[in-house]
C-alpha positions in Angstrom: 19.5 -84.1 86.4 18.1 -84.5 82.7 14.9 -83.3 83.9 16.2 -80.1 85.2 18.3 -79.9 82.1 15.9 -80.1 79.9 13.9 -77.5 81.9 16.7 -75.3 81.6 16.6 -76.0 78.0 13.0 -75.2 77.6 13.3 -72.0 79.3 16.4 -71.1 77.7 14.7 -71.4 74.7 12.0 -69.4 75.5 14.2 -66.8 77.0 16.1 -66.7 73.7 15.2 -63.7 71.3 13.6 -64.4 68.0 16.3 -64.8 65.0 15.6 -61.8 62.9 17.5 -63.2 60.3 14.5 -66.4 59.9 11.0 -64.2 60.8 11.4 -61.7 58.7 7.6 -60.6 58.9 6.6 -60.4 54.9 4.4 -57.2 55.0 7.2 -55.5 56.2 9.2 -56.4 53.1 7.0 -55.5 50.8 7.1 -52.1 49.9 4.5 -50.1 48.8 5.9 -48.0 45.3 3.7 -45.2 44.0 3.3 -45.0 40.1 3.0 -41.7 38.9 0.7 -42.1 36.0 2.1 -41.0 32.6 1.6 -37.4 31.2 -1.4 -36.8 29.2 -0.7 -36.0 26.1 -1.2 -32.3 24.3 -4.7 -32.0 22.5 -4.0 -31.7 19.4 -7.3 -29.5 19.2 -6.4 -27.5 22.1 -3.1 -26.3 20.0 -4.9 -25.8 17.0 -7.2 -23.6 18.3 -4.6 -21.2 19.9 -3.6 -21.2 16.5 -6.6 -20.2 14.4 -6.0 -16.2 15.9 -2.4 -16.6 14.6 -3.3 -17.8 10.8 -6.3 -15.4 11.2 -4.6 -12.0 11.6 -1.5 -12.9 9.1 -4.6 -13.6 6.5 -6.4 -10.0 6.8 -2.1 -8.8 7.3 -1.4 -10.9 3.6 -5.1 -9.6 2.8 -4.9 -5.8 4.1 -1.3 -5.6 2.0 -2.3 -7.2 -1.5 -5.4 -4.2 -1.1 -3.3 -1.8 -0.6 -0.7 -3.0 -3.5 -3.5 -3.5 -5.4 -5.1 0.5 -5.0 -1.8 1.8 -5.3 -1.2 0.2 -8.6 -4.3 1.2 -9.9 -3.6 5.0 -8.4 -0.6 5.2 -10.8 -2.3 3.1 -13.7 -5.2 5.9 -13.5 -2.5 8.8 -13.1 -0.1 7.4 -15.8 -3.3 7.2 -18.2 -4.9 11.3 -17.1 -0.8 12.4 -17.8 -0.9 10.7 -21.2 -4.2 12.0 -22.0 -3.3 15.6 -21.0 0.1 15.1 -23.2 -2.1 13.7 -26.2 -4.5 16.3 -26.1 -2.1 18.9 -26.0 0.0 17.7 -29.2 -3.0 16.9 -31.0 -4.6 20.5 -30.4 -0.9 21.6 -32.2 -1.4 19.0 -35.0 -4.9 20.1 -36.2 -3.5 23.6 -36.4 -0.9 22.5 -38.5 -3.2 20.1 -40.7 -5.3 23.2 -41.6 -2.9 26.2 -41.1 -1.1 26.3 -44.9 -0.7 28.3 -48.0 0.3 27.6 -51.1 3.5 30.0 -51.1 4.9 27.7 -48.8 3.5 24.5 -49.4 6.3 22.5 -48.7 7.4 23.3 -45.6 3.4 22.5 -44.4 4.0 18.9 -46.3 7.3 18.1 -44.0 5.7 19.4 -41.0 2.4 17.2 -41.5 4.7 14.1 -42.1 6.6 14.9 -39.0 3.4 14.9 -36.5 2.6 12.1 -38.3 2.5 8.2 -38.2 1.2 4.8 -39.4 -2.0 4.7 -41.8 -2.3 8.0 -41.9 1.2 9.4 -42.7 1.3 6.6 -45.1 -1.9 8.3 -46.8 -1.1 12.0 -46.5 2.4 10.8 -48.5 0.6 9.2 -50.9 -2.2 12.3 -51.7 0.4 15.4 -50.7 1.3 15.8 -54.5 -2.4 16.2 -55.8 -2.9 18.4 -52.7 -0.1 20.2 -53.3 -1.0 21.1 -57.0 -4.5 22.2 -55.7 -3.4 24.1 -53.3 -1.1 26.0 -55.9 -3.1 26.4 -59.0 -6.1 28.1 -56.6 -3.5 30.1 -54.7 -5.4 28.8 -51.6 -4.7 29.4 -47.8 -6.1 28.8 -44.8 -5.6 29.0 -40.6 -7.0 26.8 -38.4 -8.0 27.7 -35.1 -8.6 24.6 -32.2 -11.7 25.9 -30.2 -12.4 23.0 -27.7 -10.8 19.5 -27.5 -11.7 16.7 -25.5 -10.9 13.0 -24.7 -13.1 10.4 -26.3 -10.4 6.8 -25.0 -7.5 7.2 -23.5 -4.3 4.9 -22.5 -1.4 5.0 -21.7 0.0 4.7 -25.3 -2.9 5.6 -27.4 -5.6 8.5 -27.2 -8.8 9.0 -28.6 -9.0 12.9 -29.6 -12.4 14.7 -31.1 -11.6 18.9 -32.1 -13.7 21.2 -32.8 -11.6 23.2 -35.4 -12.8 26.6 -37.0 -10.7 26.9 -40.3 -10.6 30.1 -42.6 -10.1 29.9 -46.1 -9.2 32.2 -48.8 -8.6 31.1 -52.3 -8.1 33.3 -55.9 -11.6 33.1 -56.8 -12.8 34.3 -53.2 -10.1 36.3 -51.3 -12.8 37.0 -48.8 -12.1 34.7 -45.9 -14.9 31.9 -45.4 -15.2 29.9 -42.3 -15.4 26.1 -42.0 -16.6 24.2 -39.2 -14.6 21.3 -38.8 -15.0 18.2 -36.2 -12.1 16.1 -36.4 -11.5 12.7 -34.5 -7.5 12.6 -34.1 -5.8 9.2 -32.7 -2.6 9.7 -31.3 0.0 7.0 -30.5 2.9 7.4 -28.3 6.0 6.6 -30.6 9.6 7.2 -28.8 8.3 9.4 -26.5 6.1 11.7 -28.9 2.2 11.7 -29.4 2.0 11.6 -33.5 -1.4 10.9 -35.3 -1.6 8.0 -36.7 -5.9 8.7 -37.8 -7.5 11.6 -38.8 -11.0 11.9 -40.0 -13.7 14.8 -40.6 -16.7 13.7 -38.4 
């Protein structure tokens, strides 16, 4: 009776299913994870060539502007100077009439009218030799009109001008009342003082 029970014992034991619990197969518990590999990261180079167009066309924009400032400044520089030059001209064509327009009858309203058109060296000059003109000018009962026959600009700024006249002056005088014609080439610099071109250099050339 112990043989057949341990029999029964053997094939009950074979008949018996496996305890999952104790054969856990160990390939099936290991799983298999997948890494994802990291990012690569951004080229540096790759950025800063998309960038190079960028910087490119804001340096010809920066470059294209500062031109264009640039001519535009120089436009009105040039402009500002052919408007002073045109005023100077014009005041200094008045001036050399009234430097050799005078007469003696009415010397001194010529003397207050030169000082007026006048400044610097040269109205400090005239003041200083108007009385020995003036007595001249009387005791040889002398007149004379000047008459401006071209003018032209020899320098030119904005607030100074280079002047040369070509002035054609006629004369009379008690010991010849027949008139006599000088020739006159004057170099005139005028100076922009308050607004007004006054000479402030005349010579004979």
């Amino acid at each position: 009776m112990s043989k057949r029970s341990a029999t029964k014992d053997v094939f009950d034991q074979l008949g018996e299913e496996p305890d999952s619990g104790s054969s856990v197969d160990n390939d099936s518990a290991t799983e298999t994870v997948t890494v994802a590999p990291d990012p690569a990261p951004p080229n540096p180079a790759a950025r800063t060539g998309r960038r190079w167009p960028k910087i490119a066309v804001a340096v010809a924009l920066i470059g294209a502007l500062a031109a264009a400032g640039y001519l535009g400044w120089r436009y009105k520089e040039l402009r500002d100077i052919d408007v002073a030059a045109e005023q100077a001209v014009a005041a200094a064509r008045d001036y050399a009439e009234v430097l050799t327009t005078l007469d003696a009858k009415d010397i001194d309203a010529h003397y207050n009218e030169t000082l007026d058109g006048a400044t610097g060296r040269f109205k400090d000059e005239y003041s200083q030799g108007a009385s020995q003109l003036r007595q001249i000018l009387i005791d040889n009962d002398a007149a004379g009109t000047g008459v401006v026959l071209d003018a032209a600009v020899k320098s030119a700024s904005t607030s100074q001008v280079e002047v040369l006249l070509f002035v054609d002056q006629s004369i009379t005088n008690a010991v010849n009342p027949s008139p006599r014609i000088d020739r006159n080439r004057i170099q005139m610099t005028m100076k922009r003082i308050d607004d007004r071109w006054l000479a402030s250099n005349v010579d004979l050339i």
